[in-house]
C-alpha positions in Angstrom: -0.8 9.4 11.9 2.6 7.8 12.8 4.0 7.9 16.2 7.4 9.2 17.1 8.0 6.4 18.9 7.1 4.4 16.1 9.6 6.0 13.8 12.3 6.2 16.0 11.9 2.3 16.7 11.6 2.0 12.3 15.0 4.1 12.5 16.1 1.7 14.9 15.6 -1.7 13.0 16.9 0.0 9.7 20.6 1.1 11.8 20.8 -2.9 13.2 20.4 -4.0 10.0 23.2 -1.6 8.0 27.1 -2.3 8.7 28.2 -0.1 11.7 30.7 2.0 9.9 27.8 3.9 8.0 27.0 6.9 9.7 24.2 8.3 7.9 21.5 7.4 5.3 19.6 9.7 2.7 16.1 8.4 2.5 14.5 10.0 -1.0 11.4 7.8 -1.2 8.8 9.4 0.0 7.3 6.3 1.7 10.1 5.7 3.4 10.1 9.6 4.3 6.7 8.9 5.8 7.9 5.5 7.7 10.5 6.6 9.7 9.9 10.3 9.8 5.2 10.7 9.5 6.4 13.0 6.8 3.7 12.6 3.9 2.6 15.9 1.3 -0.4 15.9 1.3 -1.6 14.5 -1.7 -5.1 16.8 -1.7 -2.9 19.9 -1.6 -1.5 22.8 -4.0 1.4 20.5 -3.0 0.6 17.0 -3.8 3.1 15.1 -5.9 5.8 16.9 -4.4 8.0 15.4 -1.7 10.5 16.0 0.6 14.2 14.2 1.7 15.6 12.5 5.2 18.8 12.7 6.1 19.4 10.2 9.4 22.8 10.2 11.3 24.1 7.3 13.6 23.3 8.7 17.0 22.9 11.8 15.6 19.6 14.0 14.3 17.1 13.9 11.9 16.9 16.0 9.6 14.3 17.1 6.9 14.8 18.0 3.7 12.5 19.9 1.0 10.9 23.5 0.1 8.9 25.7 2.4 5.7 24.9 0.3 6.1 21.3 0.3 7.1 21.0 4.3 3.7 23.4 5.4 1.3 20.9 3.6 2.6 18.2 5.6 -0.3 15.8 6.4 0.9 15.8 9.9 3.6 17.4 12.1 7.1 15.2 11.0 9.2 13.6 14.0 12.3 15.2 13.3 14.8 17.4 14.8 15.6 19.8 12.6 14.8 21.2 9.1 16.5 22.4 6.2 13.9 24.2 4.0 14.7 26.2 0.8 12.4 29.0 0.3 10.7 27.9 -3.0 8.0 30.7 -3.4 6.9 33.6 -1.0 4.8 35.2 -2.6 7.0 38.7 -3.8 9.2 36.9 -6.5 8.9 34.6 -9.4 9.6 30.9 -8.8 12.6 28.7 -9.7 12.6 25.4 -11.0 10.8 23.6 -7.6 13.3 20.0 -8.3 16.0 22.6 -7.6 14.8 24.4 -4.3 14.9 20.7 -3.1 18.3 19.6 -4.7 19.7 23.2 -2.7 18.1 22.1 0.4 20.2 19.1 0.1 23.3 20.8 -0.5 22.8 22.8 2.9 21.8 19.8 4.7 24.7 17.6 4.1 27.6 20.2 4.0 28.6 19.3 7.5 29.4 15.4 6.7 32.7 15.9 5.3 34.4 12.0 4.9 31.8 10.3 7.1 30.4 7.3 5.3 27.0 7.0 3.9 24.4 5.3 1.9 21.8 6.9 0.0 18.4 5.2 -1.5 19.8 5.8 -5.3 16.3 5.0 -6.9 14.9 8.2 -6.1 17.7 10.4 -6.0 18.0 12.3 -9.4 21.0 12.5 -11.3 20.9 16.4 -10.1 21.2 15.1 -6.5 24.9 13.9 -7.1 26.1 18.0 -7.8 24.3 18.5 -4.3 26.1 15.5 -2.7 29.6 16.6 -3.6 32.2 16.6 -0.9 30.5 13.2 1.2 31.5 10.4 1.2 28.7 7.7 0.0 27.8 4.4 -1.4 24.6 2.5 -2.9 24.1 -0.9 -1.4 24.0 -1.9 2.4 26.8 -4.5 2.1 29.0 -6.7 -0.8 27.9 -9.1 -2.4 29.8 -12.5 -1.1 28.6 -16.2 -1.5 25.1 -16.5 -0.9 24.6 -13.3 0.4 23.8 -10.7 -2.6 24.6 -7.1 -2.2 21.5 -5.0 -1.0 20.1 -1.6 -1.9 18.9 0.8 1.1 15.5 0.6 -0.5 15.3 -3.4 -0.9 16.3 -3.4 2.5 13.2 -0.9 3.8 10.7 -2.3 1.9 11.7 -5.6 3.8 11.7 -4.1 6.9 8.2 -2.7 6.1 6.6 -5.9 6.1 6.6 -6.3 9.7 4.2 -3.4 10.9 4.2 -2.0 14.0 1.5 -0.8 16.2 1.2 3.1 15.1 0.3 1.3 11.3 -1.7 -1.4 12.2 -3.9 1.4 13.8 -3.7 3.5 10.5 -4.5 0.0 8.2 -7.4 0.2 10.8 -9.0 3.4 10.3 -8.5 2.8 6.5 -10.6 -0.7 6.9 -13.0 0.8 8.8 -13.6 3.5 6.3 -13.5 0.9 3.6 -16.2 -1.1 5.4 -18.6 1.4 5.3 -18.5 2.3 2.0 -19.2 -1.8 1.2 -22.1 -1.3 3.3 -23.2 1.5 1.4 -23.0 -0.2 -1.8 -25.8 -2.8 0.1 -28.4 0.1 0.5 -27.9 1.6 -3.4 -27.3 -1.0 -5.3 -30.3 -1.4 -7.6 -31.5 -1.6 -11.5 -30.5 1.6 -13.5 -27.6 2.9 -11.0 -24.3 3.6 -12.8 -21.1 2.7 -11.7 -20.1 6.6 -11.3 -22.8 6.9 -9.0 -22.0 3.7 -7.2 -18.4 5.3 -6.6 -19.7 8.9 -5.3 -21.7 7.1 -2.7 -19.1 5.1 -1.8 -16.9 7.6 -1.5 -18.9 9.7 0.6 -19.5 6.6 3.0 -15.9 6.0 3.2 -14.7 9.6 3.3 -17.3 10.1 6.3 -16.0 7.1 8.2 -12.3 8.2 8.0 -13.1 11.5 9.5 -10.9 13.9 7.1 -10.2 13.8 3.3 -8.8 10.6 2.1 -7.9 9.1 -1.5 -10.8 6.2 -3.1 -9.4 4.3 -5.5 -10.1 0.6 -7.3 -12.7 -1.6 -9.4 -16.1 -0.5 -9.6 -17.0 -2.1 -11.9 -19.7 -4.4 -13.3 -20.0 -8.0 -14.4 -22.2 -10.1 -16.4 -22.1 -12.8 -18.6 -21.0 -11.6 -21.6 -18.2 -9.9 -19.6 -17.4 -11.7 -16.7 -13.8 -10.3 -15.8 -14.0 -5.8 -15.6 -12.0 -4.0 -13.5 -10.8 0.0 -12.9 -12.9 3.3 -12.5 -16.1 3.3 -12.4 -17.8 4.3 -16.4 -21.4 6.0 -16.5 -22.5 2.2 -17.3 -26.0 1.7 -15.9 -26.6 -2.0 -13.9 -28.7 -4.0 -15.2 -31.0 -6.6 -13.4 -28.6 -10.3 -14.0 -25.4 -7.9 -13.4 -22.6 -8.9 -10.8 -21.1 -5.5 -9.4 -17.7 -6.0 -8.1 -16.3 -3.6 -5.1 -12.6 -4.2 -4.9 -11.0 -0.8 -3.5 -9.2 0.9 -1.2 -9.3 4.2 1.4 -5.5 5.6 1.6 -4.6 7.8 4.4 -1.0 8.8 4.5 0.0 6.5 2.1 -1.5 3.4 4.2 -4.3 1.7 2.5 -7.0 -1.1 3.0 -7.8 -3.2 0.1 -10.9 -5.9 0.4 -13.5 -6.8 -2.0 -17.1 -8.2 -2.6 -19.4 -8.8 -5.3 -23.1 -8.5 -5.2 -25.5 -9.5 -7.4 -28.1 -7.1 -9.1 -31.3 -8.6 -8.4 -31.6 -12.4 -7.9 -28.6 -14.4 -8.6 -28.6 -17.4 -11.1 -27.3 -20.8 -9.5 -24.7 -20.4 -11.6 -23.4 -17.3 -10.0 -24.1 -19.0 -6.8 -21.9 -22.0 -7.2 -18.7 -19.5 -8.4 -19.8 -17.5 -5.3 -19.5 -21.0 -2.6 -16.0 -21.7 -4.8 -15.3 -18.6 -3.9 -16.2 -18.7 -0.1 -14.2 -22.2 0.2 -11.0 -20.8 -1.5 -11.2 -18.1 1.1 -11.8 -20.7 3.8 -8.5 -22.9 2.5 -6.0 -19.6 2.2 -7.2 -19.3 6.0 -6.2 -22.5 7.4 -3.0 -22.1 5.4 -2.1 -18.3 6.9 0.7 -18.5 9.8 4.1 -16.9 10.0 6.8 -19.4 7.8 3.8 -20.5 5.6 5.4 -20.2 2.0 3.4 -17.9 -0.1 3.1 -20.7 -2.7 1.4 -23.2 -0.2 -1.4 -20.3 1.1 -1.7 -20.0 -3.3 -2.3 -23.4 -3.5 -4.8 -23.6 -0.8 -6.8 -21.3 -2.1 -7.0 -22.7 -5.4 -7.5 -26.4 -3.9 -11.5 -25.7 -4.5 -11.2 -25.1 -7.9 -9.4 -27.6 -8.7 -11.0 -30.1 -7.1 -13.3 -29.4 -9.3 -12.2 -29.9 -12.3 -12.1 -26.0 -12.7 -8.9 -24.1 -12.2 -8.8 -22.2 -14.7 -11.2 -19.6 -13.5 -9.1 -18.5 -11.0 -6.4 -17.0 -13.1 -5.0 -14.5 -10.5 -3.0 -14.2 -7.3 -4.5 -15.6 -4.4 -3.3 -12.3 -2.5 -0.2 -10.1 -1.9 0.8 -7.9 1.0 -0.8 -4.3 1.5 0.8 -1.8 3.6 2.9 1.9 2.1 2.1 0.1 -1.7 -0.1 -1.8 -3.5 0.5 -5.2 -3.8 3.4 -5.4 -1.7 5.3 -8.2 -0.6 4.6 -11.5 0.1 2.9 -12.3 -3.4 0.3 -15.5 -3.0 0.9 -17.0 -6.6 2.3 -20.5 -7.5 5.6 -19.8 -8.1 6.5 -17.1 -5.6 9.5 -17.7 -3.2 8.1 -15.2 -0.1 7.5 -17.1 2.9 4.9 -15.1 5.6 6.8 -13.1 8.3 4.9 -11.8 11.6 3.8 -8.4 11.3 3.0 -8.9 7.8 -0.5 -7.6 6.5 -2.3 -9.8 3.5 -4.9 -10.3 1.7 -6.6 -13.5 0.5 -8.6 -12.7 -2.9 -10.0 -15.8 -5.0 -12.3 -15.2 -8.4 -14.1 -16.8 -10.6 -14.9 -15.7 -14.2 -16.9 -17.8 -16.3 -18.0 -16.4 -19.7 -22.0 -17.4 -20.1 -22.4 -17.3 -16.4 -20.4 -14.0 -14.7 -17.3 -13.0 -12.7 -16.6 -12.3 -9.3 -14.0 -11.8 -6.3 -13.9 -11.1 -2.6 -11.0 -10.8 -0.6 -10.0 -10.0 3.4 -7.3 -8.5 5.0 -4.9 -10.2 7.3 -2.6 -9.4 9.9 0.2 -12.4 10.4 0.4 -13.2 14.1 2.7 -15.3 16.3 0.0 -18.0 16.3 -1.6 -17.2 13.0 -3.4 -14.7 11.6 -6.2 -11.8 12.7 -8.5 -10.9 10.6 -8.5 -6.8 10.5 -11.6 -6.2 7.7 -15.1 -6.8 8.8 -17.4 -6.1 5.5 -20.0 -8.6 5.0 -19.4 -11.0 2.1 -22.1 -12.0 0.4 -24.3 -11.5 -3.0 -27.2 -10.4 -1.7 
């Protein structure tokens, strides 16, 4: 879980970075409910899908929005000071429309703002939410456009400050690498002729469910690879391996809307030397995104390093696909590792460097870390073994 002094130092860095004369923000997406607030439905609940609203004053409380049935299947007790809950259902009377229990919650919450100024993250506020907002005083973006300097939406400007994680989500990114670590190891002790995918994915599951210690979401590829199709991704199918067949693990363990995401590819049965020349590609494009990973690298350059194997030989076309992207509240994130991508690599930022290899005739592959940016370069946070047998 988050800490509260995590989120009060999140709420900190948001209130620097937001002209002084606005004195309170609305915060409607519900990562960025969970960032500064550890307020996350869970998403294995009666409630999941639902979600809740933060409403931050200057100096002043937090507040949390949202129906009584959303707020008790919090994943965790929020770090706020007060709560403005409409009661939604209680079990005597029929329900109402659940969108507007929240949008009256709202209404309550911000009737004492009167001509204060505010901002409000507009994306997920619906057009309902204006009725409940009637009588503040509020705008969209963090500042004016002038020169170089482009207006800013509260959102754009959260998402930035979410690259740079702090300690409370680094040891969240943690426990969901750990989890996702054992369920690669797993996949070493079942993988084997006449196995489906489906099956492949329960065991994983199980293995990473165990490790996290309490329910968690499994999603990605499990799928597999051959020669006739050397480039499958998405859930698992009842396919059964056959011997010859690559299996690719590329998924991730979310736990409070923090995720891993790392990969490897194994081969079923002995691997052709085929295979094992995309696999040492593979291995060395890894080995170049490494050396180019340090805070103010441009993601183009660590893009380019990656791909340096393949081209130099001759072969860069079969790695069509980013060389990585950021990981963190969403998946991908920024910075994006592709060839024409202006993000340059901040501290605190968490990547992942993924090169691939799909040859039809021969078979497809990818495996792929995760990467915390450091003063002096990078840690490496996953610790799965790569490798095809």
């Amino acid at each position: 879980m988050l800490t509260k002094q995590g989120c009060l130092d999140r709420r900190e860095r948001m209130w620097n970075a937001i002209p002084d004369d606005v004195e309170w923000v609305l915060i409607a997406d519900p990562r960025h409910v969970q960032y500064l607030a550890n307020f996350w439905v869970q998403p294995l609940s009666f409630s999941g899908g639902e979600r809740g609203l933060l409403l931050l004053e200057r100096g002043g409380p937090a507040t949390l929005i949202g129906d009584n049935f959303a707020v008790r299947s919090a994943a965790h007790e929020p770090h706020v000071d007060r709560e403005v809950i409409e009661r939604w259902y209680d079990h005597k009377h029929s329900v109402i429309n659940r969108d507007h229990a929240l949008l009256k919650a709202l209404k309550a919450a911000v009737a004492g703002l009167g001509a204060r100024q505010g901002l409000v993250e507009a994306e997920w506020l619906p057009a309902g939410a204006v009725e409940s907002l009637e009588g503040t005083s509020y705008e969209y973006s963090v500042h004016e456009e002038s020169g170089d300097r482009p207006a800013k939406d509260l959102g754009t400007l959260l998402r930035e400050l979410r690259r740079s994680k702090h300690d409370d989500e680094l040891a969240l990114l943690k426990t969901c690498m750990r989890a996702g670590a054992a369920g690669q190891a797993r996949l070493r002790e079942v993988l084997r002729p006449g196995i489906s995918e489906f099956e492949i994915y329960r065991e994983v599951q199980m293995a990473a469910v165990a490790a996290a210690g309490r329910p968690a979401l499994v999603y990605g590829d499990f799928r597999a690879a051959n020669a006739e199709s050397p480039k499958q991704g998405g859930l698992p199918t009842d396919y059964q391996l056959q011997e010859g067949d690559l299996f690719v693990l590329d998924y991730s363990v979310l736990l409070d809307g923090y995720r891993s995401d790392f990969t490897n590819t194994m081969s079923v049965g002995v691997p052709s030397e085929g295979v094992k020349e995309l696999f040492a590609m593979c291995q060395a494009g890894m080995a170049g995104g490494e050396q180019a990973l340090k805070a103010s690298a441009k993601a183009c350059d660590v893009h380019a390093a990656t791909a340096s194997p393949f081209r130099e030989a001759g072969r860069a076309e079969i790695f069509p696909h980013h060389a990585g992207h950021g990981i963190g509240l969403a998946h991908p994130e920024a910075p994006i590792l592709v060839p024409d991508s202006t993000d340059v690599l901040v501290v605190g930022d968490v990547v992942t460097l993924e090169p691939g290899a799909y040859v039809e005739g021969v078979g497809g592959m990818r495996i792929e870390h995760n990467y915390l940016i450091t003063e002096d370069g990078y840690e490496r946070l996953s610790q799965h073994e790569i490798s095809l047998a």
